[in-house]
N, C-alpha and C positions, 0 to 999 in steps of 0.2 A: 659253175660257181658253187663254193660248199653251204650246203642249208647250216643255217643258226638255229641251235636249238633256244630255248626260252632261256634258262640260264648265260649262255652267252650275251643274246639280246638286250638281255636285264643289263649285263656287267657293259657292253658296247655305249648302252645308251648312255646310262648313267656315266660312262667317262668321256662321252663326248657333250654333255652337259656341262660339267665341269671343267671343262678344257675351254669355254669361250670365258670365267674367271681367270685363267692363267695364262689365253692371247694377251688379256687385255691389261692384265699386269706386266705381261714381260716386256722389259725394257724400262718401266717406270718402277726399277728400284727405288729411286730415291725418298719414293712415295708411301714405301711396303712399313709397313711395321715390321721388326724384326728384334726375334727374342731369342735369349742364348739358352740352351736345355742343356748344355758340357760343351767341353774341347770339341771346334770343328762342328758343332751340332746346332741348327739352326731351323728357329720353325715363324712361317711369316704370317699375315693375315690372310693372302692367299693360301697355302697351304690349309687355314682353317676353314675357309671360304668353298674351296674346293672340296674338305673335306665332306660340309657340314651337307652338300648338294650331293654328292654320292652316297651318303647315308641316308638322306631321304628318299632319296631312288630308288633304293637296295630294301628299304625298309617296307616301300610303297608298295610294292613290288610284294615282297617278302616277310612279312612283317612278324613271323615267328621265329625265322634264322636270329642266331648269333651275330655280334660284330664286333670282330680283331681290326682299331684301326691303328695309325702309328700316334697319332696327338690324343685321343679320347681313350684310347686304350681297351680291355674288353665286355661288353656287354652280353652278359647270359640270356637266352630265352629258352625256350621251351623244343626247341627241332635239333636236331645232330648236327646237321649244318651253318657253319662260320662262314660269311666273307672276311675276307682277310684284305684291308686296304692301306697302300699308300700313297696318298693324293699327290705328293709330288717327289720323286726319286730323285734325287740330284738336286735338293735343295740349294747348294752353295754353286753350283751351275748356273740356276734360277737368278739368285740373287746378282750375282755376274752379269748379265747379261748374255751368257753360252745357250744359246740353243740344242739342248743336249740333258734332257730329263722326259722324267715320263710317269703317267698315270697307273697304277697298278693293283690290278681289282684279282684277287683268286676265291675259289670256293673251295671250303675245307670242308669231308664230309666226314664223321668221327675222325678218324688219326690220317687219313691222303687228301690232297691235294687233287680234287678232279675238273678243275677247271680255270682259268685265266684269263685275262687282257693283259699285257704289257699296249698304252698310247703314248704316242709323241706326239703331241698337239700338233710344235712348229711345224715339222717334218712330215703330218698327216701318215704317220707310218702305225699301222694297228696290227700287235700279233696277238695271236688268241690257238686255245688246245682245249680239247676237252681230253678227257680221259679215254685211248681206244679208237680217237677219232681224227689224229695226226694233228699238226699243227702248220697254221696260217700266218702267212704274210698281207693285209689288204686282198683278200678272196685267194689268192695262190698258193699253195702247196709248197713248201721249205724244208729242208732236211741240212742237216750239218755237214762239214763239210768234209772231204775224204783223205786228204792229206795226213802221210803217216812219216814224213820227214819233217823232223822237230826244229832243222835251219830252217826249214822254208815254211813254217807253219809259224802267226801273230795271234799273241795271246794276248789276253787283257784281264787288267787285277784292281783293287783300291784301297784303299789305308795306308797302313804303315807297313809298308815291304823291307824285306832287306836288296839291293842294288845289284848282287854280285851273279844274276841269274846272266848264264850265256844262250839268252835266247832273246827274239824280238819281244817288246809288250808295250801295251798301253796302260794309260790310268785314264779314264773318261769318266768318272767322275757319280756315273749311276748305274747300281747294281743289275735293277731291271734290266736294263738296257743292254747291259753287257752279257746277259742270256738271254737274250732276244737276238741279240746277232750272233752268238755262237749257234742259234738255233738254226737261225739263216745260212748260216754259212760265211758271214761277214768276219767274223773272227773263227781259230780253230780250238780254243779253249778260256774259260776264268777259274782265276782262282781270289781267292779272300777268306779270309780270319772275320770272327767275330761280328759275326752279318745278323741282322734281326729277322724276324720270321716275316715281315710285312714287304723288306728288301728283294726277298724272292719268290716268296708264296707262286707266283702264278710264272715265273721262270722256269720255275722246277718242271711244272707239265709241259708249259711250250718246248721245254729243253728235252724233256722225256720222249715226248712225241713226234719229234723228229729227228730220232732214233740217234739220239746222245746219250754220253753218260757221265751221271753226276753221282757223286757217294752217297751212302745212304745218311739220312737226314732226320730227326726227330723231330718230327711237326709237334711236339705234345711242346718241345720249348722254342719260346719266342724271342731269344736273346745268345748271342758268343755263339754262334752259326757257323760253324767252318765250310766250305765252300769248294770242290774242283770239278769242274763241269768242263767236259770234250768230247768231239766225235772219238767212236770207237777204237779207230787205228791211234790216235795217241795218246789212250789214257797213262797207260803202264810208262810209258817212255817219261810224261809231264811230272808223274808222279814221282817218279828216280830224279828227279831234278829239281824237285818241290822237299827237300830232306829235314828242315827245320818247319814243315807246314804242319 
């Protein structure tokens, strides 16, 4: 079993705090408060609920770090170190009734990304990476997957695509999530336009660290995020087929 360091710990605990707010909501949409922030963008009382118990954890915890979250937005302190949070990925999943969103806690130390959770409450599924130190599935070791035939390799994307790709894919719906299983090996790549720093922050490592490859990324901006993350054998190939990305 892989030791937690403190910083994982922190980020573990605090999103399985806030994960018994988001059992207890899911399925009583009808109940949620829900507010419109633009097109497609949605933020509930859970998502603030959630949010407001991860930040006192991380605070509690940490109380000189920064915090990047998606609804409160950033708070300066006085350390190098941001967490970076999004209490709930897939918010219109959420709202749905889909089972299929996720908790997402990263730590930013100046300009990288060295640490993450991606949680899925329902699903009980916890990935987490630190920097150097490979990345985890629920205690198990994960690595991407090997497939370097682009028929037979399932990608997964979200927003607004264009249709005309001749290849298999998904839309699931949350970004997290969707490099978390490319990480796994459950998909062979994502790609997306226009992604917020809080949608991936802690993908980026779990995706790094199990020895995938995502393009390079300017953690310094938080907004219009372009996105292509795959195992090694088919970056080059997704990329010639990704021509308007």
């Amino acid at each position: 079993m892989q030791s937690i360091s403190p910083h994982l710990n922190i980020m573990i605990k605090a999103s399985e705090k806030a994960s018994k707010v988001l059992i207890r909501d899911f399925g009583e949409v009808e109940k949620l408060q829900v507010s419109n922030k633009g097109p497609y963008d949605f933020v509930t009382n859970a998502d603030l609920k959630a949010e407001k118990i991860i930040i006192e954890e991380l605070k509690k915890a940490k109380p000189n770090y920064s915090i990047l979250s998606e609804e409160k937005g950033l708070e300066n302190n006085k350390d190098s170190k941001t967490w970076i949070i999004d209490p709930i990925d897939g918010t219109i999943n959420f709202l749905h009734g889909i089972p299929h969103f996720a908790i997402s806690i990263a730590l930013k130390d100046n300009n990288e990304i060295i640490a993450g959770i991606i949680y899925d409450p329902i699903k009980d599924e916890m990935f987490y990476a630190e920097k150097n130190k490979g990345a985890f599935f629920n205690n198990q070791r994960i690595r991407v997957s090997k497939k370097n035939n682009i028929s037979k390799c399932l990608f997964v994307t979200g927003g607004k695509i264009e249709v005309n790709y001749d290849f298999s894919f998904r839309k699931s719906g949350s970004a997290a999530l969707d490099l978390a299983y490319v990480a796994a090996g459950r998909y062979d790549g994502y790609f997306q336009k226009k992604l917020n720093l809080w949608d991936i922050a802690a993908g980026v490592v779990i995706l790094k660290e199990s020895g995938g490859i995502i393009n390079e990324i300017n953690i310094s901006n938080t907004k219009d995020i372009n996105v292509i993350a795959t195992n090694s054998e088919i970056n080059a190939k997704l990329k010639e087929k990704l021509i308007n990305f």
